[in-house]
N, C-alpha and C positions, 0 to 999 in steps of 0.2 A: 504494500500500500504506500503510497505518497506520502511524502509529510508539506502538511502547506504552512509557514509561518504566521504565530500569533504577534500582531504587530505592535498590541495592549493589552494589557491585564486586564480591563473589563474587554467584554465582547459585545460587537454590536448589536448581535442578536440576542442577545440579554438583556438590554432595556428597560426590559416591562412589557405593559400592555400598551399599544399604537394608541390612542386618543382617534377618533374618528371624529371629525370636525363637523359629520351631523347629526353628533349625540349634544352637542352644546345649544342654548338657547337660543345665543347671539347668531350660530352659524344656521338655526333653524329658519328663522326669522327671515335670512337672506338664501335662505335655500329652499323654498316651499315646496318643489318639486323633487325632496330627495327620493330616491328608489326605496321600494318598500323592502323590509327583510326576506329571505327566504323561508317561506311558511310551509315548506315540503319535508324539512329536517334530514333529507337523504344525504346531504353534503356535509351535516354535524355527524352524521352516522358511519360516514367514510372515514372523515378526518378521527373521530372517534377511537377507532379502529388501528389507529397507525401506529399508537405508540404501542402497544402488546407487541406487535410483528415489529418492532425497528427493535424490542427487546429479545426476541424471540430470534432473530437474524444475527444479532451481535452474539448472544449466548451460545446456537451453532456454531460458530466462527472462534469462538473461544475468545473474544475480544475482551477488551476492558472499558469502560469510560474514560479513562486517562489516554488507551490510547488510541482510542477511536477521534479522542479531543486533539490530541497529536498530531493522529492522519488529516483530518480536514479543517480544523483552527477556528472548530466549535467547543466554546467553553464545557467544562465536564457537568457546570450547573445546567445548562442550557439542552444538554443532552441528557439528562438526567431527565428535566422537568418535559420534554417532548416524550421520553418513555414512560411517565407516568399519567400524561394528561393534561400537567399541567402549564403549557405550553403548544397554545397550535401550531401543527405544523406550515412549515410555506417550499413553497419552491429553493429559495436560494439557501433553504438548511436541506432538504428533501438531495438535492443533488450531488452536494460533496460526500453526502454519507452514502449513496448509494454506488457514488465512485469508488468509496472504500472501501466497501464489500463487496467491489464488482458483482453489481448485481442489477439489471433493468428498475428503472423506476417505479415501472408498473409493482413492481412485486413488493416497493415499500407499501405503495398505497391500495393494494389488495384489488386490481383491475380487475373485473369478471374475465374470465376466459374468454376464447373466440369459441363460438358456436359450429357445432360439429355441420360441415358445407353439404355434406353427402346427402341427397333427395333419397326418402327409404317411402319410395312408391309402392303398391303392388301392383305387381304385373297381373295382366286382362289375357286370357287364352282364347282366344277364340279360333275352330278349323282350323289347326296348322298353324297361327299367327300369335305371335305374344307379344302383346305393345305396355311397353310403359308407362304411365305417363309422369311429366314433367311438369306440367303446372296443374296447382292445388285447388286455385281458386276455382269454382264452378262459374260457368258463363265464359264468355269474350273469347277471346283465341288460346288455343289449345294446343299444346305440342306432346308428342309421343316418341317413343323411340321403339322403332319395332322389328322384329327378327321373324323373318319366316324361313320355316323348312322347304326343302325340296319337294315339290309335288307336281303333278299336271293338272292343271283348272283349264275349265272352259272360261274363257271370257264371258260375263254378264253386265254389260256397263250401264249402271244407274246413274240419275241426277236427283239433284233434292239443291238446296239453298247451300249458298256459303262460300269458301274461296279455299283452295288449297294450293300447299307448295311440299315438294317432296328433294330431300338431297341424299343421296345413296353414300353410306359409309365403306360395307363391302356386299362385294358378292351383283346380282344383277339383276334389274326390276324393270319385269314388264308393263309398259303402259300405255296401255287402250284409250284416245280419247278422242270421241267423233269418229273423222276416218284415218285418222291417224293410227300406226301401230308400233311403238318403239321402245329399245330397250335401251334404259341408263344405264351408266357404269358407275365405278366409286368417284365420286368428285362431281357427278351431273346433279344437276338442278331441274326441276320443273314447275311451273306456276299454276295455274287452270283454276277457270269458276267450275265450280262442280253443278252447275245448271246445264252443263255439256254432259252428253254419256261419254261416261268413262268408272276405266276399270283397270287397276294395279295389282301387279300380285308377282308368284315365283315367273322366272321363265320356263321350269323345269331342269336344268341344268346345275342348279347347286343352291344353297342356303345364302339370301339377302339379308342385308340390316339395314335400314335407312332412319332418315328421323321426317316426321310429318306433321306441319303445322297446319292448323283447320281454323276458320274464323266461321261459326257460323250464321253470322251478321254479313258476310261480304267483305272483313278486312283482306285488304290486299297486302300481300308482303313486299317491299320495296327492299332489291337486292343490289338497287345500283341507283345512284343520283344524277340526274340528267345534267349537265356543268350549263350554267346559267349566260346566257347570252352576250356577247360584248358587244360595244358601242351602244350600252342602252337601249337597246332594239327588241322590243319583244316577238315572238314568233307569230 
């Protein structure tokens, strides 16, 4: 650990308690407009909190107050009264001590974890098909991720309301739409109102994955931005 020199026997951050100049009458008087306290107490409940785990960290570490007070040129009172309460903490005490215990800041002031990222869906079977899905919310547009097996299907191409777009991850997807008849590979894109008949599925030839977003309102998915016209000229 570093040592940072004390450059006076008192420490600045030992003072006392700050005066807030609109707890005074005079300064109420010219400040009608102060900001109200925070009436939530989640922020007293954090700060709270601190000084247990800044005792709790130094005790691991085997440290001392003397020479935790050494390493960062926080007085031993000032560190003392932060681990029992009696002293809130701030930033410019919060960061030489977490320099000294090399340790993220977060972990003085007890930051909630990140939230596990992983979508835990369950998968939909339907004939040979198992789709995902990806979004929770019911309604609006809708994305899936779907693996189908090998099989031969006849084409049957329905329409009904809505807008779809298909991009192939692997493998190969047949798609039927009107009089069209084509097969994607991994990396193809495809857009289509589902007002048209059309009909997606195996080719026969091996197992597909693709993902499939459906808007059954008509969103269209916009896969590319049209570059906006020069000379002020509209089209």
């Amino acid at each position: 650990m570093g040592r940072a020199k004390k450059s006076d026997v008192t420490d600045p951050h030992d003072s006392g308690p700050v005066t807030d100049p609109h707890d005074s009458a005079s300064a109420s008087a010219s400040a009608p407009h102060a900001p109200a306290p925070d009436s939530d107490g989640d922020t007293d409940k954090v700060l709270t909190a601190v000084g247990p785990r800044l005792r709790k960290i130094r005790k691991e570490r085997g440290a001392t107050l003397a020479g935790l007070s050494e390493a960062t040129g926080i007085s031993v009172s000032t560190l003392s009264r932060l681990e029992s309460g009696g002293r809130r903490p701030s930033l410019e005490l919060l960061l030489p001590i977490a320099r000294a215990h090399q340790v993220p800041l977060d972990e003085l002031v007890g930051a909630p974890p990140v939230g596990d990222p992983r979508v835990r869906a369950k998968p939909i079977v339907r004939h040979g098909r198992t789709m995902v899905p990806l979004t929770r919310q019911p309604g609006g547009l809708q994305a899936y991720k779907v693996i189908e097996a090998t099989r031969s299907v006849q084409p049957d191409p329905r329409t009904h309301e809505g807008y779809e777009w298909l991009y192939v991850l692997s493998g190969r997807l047949r798609l039927v739409l009107a009089e069209h008849d084509v097969v994607l590979g991994p990396g193809e894109a495809a857009e289509f109102d589902t007002r048209v008949p059309h009909w997606f599925g195996s080719t026969g030839e091996g197992p597909v994955e693709f993902l499939s977003l459906f808007g059954p309102q008509g969103e269209r998915m916009h896969v590319r931005a049209r570059p906006a016209a020069r000379g002020g000229k509209g089209e």
